[in-house]
SETORSE-81832 format. One line per field, with one value per residue (C-alpha): y, z, x; residue in one letter. Coordinates in steps of 0.001 Angstrom, whole numbers. Each point is the difference from the previous one (the first is absolute). Layout:
<rs>
py	[Y, ...]
pz	[Z, ...]
px	[X, ...]
code	[A, ...]
</rs>
This chain:
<rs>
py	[-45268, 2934, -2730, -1148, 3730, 1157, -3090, 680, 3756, -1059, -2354, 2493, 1473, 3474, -1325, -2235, 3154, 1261, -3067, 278, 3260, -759, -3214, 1922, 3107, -302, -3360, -749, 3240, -748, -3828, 882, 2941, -2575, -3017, 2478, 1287, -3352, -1928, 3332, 115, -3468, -491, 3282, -962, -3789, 1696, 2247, -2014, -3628, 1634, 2287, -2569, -2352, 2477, 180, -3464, -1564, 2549, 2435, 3373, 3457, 1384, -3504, -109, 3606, -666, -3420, 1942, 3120, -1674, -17, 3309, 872, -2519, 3668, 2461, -909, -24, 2935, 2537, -1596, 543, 3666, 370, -777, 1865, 3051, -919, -752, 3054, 2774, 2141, -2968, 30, -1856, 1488, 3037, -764, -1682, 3362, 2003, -2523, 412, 3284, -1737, 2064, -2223, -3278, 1177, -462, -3036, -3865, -833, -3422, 749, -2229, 544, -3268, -3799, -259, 2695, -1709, -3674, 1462, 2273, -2598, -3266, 2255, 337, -3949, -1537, -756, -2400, -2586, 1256, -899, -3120, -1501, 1154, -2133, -2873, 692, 335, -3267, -1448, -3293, 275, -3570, 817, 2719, -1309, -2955, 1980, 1756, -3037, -1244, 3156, 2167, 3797, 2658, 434, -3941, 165, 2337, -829, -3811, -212, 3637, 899, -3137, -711, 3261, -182, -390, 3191, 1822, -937, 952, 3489, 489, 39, 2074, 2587, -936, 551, 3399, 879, -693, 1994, 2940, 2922, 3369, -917, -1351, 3509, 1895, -1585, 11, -3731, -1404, -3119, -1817, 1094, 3554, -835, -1235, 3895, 1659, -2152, 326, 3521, 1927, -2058, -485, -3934, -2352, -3233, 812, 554, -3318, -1828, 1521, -1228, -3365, -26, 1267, -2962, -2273, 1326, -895, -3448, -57, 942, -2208, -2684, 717, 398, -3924, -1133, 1896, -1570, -3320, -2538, 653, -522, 523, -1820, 773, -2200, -307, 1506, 3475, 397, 1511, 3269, 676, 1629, 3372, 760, 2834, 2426, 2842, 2781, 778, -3028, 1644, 3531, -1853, -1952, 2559, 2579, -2789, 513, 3551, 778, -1326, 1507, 3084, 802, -2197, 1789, 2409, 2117, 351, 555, 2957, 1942, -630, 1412, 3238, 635, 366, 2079, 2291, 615, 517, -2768, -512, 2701, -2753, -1762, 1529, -1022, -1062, -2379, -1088, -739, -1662, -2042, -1078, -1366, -2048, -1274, -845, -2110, -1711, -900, -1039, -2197, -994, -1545, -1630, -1478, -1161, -1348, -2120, -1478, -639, -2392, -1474, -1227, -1098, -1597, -1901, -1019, -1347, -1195, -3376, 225, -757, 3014, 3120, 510, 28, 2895, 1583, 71, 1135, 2879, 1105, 309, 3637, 1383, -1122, 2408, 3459, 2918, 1622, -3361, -1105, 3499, -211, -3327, 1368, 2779, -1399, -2911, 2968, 2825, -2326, -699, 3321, 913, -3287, 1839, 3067, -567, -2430, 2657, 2914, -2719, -683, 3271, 2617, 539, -1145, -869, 1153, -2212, -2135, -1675, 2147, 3283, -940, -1335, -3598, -1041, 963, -1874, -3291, 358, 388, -3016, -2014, 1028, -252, -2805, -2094, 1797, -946, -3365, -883, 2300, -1621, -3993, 1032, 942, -2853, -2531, 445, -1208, -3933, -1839, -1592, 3143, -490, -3320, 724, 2878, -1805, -3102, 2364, 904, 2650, 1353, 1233, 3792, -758, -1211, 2909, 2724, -1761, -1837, 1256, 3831, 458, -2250, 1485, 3500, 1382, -1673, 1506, 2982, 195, -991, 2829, 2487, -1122, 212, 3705, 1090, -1987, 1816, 3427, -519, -1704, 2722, -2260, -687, 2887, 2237, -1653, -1194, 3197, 2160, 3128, 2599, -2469, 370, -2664, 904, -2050, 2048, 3564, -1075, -1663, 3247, 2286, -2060, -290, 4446, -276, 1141, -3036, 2096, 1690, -3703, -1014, 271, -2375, -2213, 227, -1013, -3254, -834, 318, -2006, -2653, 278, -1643, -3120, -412, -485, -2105, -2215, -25, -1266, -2716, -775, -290, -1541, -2901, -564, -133]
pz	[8014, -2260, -3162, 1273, 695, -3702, -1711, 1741, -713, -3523, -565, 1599, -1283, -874, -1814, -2487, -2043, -143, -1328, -3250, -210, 1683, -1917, -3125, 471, 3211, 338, -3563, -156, 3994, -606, -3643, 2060, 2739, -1808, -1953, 2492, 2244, -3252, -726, 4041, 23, -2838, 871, 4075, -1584, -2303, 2744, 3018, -1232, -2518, 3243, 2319, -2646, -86, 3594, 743, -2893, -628, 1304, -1143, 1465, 2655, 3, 3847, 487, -2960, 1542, 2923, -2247, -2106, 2605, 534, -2402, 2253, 2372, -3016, 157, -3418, -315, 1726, -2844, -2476, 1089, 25, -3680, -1404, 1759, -861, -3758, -464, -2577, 3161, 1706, 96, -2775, -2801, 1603, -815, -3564, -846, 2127, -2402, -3763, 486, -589, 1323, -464, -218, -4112, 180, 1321, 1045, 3770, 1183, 2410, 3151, 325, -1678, 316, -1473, 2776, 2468, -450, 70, 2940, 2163, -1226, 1194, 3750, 235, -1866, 3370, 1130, -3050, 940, 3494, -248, -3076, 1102, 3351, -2404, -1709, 2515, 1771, -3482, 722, -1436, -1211, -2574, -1258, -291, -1222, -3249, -970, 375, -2643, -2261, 1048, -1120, 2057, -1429, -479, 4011, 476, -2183, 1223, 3145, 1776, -1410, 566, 3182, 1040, -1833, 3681, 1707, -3295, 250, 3727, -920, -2642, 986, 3808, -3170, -2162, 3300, 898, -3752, 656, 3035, -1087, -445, 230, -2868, -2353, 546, -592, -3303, -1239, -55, 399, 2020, 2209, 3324, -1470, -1591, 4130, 1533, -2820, -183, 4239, 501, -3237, -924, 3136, -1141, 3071, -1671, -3076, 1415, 1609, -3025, -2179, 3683, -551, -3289, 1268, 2739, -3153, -1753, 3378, 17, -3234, 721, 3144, -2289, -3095, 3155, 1089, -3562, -359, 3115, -776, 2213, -392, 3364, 486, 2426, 1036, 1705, 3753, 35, -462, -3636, -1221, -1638, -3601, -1369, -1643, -3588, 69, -2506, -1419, -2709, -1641, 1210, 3394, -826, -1633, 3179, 1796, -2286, 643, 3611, -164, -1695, 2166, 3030, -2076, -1132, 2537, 3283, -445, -2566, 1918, 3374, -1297, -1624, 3221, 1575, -2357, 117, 3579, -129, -2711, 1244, 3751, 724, 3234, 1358, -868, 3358, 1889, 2678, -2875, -1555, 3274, 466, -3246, 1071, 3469, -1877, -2074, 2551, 2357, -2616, -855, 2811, 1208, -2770, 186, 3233, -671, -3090, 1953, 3369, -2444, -2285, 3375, 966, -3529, -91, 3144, -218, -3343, 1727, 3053, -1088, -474, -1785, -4243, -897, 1832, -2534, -2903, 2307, -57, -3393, -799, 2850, -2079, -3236, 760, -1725, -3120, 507, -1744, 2866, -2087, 231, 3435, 1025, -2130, 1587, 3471, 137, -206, 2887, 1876, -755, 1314, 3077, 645, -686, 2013, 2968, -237, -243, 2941, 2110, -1152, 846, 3576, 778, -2021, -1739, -2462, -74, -3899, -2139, 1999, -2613, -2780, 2134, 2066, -3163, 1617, -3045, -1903, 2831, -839, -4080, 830, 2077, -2654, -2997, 1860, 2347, -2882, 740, 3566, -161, -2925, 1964, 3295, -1468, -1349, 3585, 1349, -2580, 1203, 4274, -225, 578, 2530, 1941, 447, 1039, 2427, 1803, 459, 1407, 2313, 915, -2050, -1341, -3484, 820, 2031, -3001, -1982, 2426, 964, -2789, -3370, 792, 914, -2880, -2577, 1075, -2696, -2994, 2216, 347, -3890, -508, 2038, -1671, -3719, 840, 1798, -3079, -2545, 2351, -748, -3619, -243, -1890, -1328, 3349, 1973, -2714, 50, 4086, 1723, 1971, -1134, 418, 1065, -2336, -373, -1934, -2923, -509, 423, -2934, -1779, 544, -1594, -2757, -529, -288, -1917, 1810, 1134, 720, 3253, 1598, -648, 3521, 837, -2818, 1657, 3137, -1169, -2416, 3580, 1589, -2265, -1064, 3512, -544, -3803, 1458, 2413, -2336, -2000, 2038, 1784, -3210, -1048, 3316, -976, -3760, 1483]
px	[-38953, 1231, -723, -3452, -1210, 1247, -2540, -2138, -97, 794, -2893, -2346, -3402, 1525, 3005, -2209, -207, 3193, 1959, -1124, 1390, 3799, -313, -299, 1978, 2324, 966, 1644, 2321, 1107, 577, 2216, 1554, 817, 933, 2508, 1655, 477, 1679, 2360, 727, 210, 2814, 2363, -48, 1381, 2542, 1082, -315, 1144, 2807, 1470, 144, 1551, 2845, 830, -112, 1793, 2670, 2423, -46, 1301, -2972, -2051, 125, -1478, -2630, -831, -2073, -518, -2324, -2697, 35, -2731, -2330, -204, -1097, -3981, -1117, -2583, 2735, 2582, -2715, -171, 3657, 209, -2727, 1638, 3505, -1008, -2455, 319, 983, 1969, 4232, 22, -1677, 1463, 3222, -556, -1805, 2935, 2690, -1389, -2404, -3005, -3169, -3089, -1444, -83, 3998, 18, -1538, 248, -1749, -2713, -78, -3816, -1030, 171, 3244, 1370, -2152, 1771, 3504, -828, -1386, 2202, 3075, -1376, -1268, 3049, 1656, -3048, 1659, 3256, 113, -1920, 1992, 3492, -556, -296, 2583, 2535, -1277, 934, 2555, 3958, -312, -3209, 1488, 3832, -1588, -1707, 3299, 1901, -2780, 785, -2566, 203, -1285, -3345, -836, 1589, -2746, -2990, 408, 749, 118, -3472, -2226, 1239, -843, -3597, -2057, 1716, -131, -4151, -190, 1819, -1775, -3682, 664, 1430, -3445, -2174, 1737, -790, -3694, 100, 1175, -2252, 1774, 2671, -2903, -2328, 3208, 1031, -3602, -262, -3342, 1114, -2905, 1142, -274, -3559, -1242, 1501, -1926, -3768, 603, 798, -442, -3405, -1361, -817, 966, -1514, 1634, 3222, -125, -1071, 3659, 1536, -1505, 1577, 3163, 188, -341, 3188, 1308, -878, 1342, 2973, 728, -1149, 2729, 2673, -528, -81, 3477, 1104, -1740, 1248, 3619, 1812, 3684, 2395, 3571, 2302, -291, 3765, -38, 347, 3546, -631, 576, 2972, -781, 1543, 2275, -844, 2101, 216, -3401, -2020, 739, -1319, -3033, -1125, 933, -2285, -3008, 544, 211, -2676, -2593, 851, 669, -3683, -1688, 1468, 3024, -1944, -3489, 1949, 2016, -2651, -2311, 3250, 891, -4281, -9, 3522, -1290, -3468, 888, -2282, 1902, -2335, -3174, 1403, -2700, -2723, -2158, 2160, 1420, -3512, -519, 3569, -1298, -3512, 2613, 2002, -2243, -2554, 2946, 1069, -2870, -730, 3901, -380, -3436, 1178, 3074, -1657, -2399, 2465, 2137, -2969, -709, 3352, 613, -3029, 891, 3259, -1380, -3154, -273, -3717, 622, -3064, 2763, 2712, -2767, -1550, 3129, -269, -3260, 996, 2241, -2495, -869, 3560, -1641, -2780, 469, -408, -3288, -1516, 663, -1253, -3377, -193, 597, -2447, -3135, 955, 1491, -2867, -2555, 1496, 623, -3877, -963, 2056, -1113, -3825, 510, 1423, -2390, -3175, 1662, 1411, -1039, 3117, 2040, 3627, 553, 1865, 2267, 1954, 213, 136, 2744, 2121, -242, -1427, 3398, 1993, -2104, 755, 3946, -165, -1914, 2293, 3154, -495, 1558, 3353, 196, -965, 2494, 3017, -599, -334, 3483, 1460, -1461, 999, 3516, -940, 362, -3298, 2416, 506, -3434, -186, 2829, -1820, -3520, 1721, 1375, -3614, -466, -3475, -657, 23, 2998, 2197, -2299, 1639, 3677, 968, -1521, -406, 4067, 858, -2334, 88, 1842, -2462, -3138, 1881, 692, -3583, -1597, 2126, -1089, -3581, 312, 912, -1964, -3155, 1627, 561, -3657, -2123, -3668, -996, 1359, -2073, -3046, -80, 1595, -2341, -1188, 2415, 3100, 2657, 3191, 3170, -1127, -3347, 1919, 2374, -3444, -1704, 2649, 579, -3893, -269, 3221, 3065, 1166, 3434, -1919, 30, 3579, 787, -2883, 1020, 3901, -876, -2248, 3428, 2372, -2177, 297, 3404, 1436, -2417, 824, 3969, -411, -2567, 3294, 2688, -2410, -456, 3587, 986, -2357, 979, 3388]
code	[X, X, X, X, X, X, X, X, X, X, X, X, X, X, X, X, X, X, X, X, X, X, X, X, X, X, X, X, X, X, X, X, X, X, X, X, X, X, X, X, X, X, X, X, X, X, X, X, X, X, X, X, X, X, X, X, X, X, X, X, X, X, X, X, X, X, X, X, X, X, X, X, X, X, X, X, X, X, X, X, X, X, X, X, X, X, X, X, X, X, X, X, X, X, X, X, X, X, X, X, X, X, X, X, X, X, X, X, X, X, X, X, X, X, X, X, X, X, X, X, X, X, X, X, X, X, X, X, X, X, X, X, X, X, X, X, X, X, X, X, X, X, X, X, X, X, X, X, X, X, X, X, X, X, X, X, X, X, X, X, X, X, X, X, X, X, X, X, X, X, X, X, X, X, X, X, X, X, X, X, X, X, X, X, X, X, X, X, X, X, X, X, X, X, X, X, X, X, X, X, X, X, X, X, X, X, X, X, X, X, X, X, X, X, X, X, X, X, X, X, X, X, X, X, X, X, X, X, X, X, X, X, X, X, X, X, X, X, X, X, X, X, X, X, X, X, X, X, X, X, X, X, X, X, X, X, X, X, X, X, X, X, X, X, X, X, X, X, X, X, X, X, X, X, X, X, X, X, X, X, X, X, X, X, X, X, X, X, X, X, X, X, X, X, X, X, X, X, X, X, X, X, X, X, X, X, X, X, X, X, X, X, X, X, X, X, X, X, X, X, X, X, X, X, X, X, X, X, X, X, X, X, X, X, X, X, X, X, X, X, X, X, X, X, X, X, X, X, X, X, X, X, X, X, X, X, X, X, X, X, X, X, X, X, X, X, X, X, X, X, X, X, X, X, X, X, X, X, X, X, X, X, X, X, X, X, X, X, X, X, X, X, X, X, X, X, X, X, X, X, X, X, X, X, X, X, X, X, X, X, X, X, X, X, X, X, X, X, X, X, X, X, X, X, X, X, X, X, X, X, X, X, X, X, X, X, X, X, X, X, X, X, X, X, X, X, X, X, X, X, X, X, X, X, X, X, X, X, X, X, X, X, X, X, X, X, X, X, X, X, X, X, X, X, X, X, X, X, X, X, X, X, X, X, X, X, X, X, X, X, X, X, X, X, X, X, X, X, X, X, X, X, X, X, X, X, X, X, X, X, X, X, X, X, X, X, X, X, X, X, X, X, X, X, X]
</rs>
């Protein structure tokens, strides 16, 4: 629906004259600005992400257990808050200059040459240090599911390290390190307070400003159209990477591979690689979020209004929590039991809506939505003399529906996971016991899968109170979330007065981000 309503809004009379114009003097800069900063995303999440969990899978090294689950953490610093960290933190005013100037008596800019994070270069390293873990977590399962025999088998053969690695580690790893890879691209796309921050025209950015700024609907939806193209596109380039490789292992659980015992400075150096992730992609953002709200006194923000501004939070993603999870409980189920060939392909294409960027699934959404809400409320003025308002996007229902449709992907592909591990024969057991499908659904799969639902709802609670696109565009008037107080301050300039809004998004995600990390481990093990 949210596709079909933005061509048709796109191919409209009243967009026919401004395509020229975005084809001419929007659409280039965005799509460069884009392309740019997906390939320099792209290439430092795979040197971070593949190279880290290389080094904690094939070797031993002092602190590799406690950086083997700190490497996610950067998964609960949401990229426009990180991006507002670091031009802070980097800033003429910011600790660091501070000190340099403090250090060698410097004065001005005149002195001295200090990179400036407000670019595309400061954009790519900004945002490929918060979506690393995506590659990380995907390709380290891999990796850790990796055979003894393969790999003993190589070194008996006189493999070195890197041929161990660019041979056999790498290419076997090639589909994860595509799956990884593009939910890391798509994030990238989505993204809209980072881009606006840095000054990068990307095409998400270019759809907030023609909407809002220009007041063009149709020609918003025509840079949207374009926008669901580079999406295609990328989906596309993912199954080439991933061609038609399928691995096996043996039907024996496979014996794990010994890890290579390093010492003296190739230690410190993997080590170092480890560090330094988790270093400027959590530990740094989190402290000086931490020492703003010390310093200012920002403790005193925790008032009735932002208590207010935390229940709206909670409660829209909660309720879109429990949606998303309730649905994907019956998609799977319904896969599983099913005996019909079209369900699992409707799985699938259930879970499509991830792949839609929040500003486009929201300019998609509002015209469906808007009309419905008009068809109500002249329906209830004609029969009863009064109208209703907007009962969709008044209420914030229409917010609800976008965090279900971007997020149901979540829930599906965390619940399939907890019920991949019940036995079809379980099943079999309980219905020749006389058994009905939503008995097995309630007695057999919900106790046994509990903990992958449970894991499932909690990732998508706070993927809704992270989401920024949508929850700007959708919210009701006068509603406020977390994300939009932090937006909002960093939008007049002193980002520093929302640090305590921006703290309380990073705790919520924090818990999620470690328990991502030990599943995770628990199953590469």
């Amino acid at each position: 629906m949210p596709v079909l309503a933005l061509a048709l809004t796109a191919l409209s009379s009243q967009a026919a004259s401004i395509w020229p114009h975005l084809a001419a003097n929007v659409i280039p800069v965005a799509l460069a600005n884009t392309a740019m900063l997906l390939l320099g995303v792209g290439l430092l999440c795979t040197v971070m992400g593949v190279g880290t969990a290389w080094l904690v899978t094939q070797y031993e090294f002092p602190g590799r257990r406690v950086f083997e689950w700190l490497l996610v953490l950067p998964l609960a610093m949401p990229t426009y808050i990180t991006a507002y960290i670091y031009v802070e933190f980097l800033g003429f005013q910011g600790p660091l200059q501070s000190v340099l100037r403090a250090l060698t008596g410097w004065r001005s800019l005149r002195d001295y040459w200090f990179p400036d994070p407000r670019n595309l270069a400061g954009a790519i390293c900004i945002m490929a240090i918060v979506l690393y873990p995506y590659v990380y977590l995907s390709v380290r399962a891999l990796f850790g599911l990796q055979g003894a025999t393969i790999v003993e088998s190589a070194r008996t053969l006189g493999a070195s390290r890197n041929r161990l690695f660019w041979r056999i580690g790498l290419p076997m790893a090639r589909p994860a390190l595509a799956a990884g890879l593009t939910l890391a691209l798509l994030e990238t796309l989505n993204d809209i307070g980072a881009t606006e921050y840095l000054g990068v025209r990307s095409l998400t950015l270019s759809i907030y400003t023609t909407w809002l700024n220009r007041g063009s609907l149709p020609g918003a939806a025509q840079i949207a159209c374009v926008m669901l193209l580079v999406v295609v596109a990328l989906i596309l380039v993912e199954a080439r990477l991933r061609g038609q490789r399928r691995f096996a292992l043996p039907v024996r659980q496979p014996r794990a591979v010994g890890r290579i015992r390093l010492a003296g400075r190739p230690a410190l150096g993997a080590a170092i690689a480890c560090a330094l992730p988790v270093l400027f992609g959590a530990v740094l953002p989190i402290g000086f979020l931490i020492v703003e709200v010390l310093q200012r006194g920002l403790a005193q923000q925790l008032d009735a209004a932002l208590l207010r501004n935390l229940a709206n939070a909670v409660i829209l993603s909660a309720l879109a929590a429990g949606l998303v999870v309730a649905l994907g409980l019956c998609i799977v189920a319904a896969s599983r039991q099913g005996r019909e060939a079209w369900l699992k392909p409707l799985a699938r294409v259930a879970s499509l809506g991830y792949a839609v960027p929040g500003t486009v699934l929201a300019l998609g959404l509002l015209v469906p939505l808007a009309a419905f809400d008009n068809a109500v409320a002249n329906a209830a003025r004609a029969l009863f003399g009064a109208s209703p308002g907007l009962l969709l996007i008044g209420s914030g229902a229409a917010l609800v529906i976008a965090y279900v449709v971007r997020f149901l992907a979540i829930a599906i592909s965390g619940i399939d996971s907890g019920f991949s591990r019940v036995s079809p024969r379980i099943d079999d057991a309980a219905r020749a016991l006389g058994a009905t499908a939503p008995e097995v659904l309630r007695r057999v799969h919900w106790p046994l899968a509990r903990p992958a639902i449970a894991a499932a709802a909690l990732l998508v609670f706070v993927d809704c109170l992270k989401e920024l696109p949508a929850t700007l565009l959708l919210r009701p008037l006068n509603v406020d979330t977390l994300a939009t107080i932090v937006y909002g301050h960093a939008s007049r300039g002193v980002f520093e007065e929302g640090a305590l809004a921006g703290l309380l998004i990073v705790l919520a995600g924090l818990y999620p981000a470690i328990i991502l990390a030990r599943a995770s481990g628990k199953r590469a093990g």
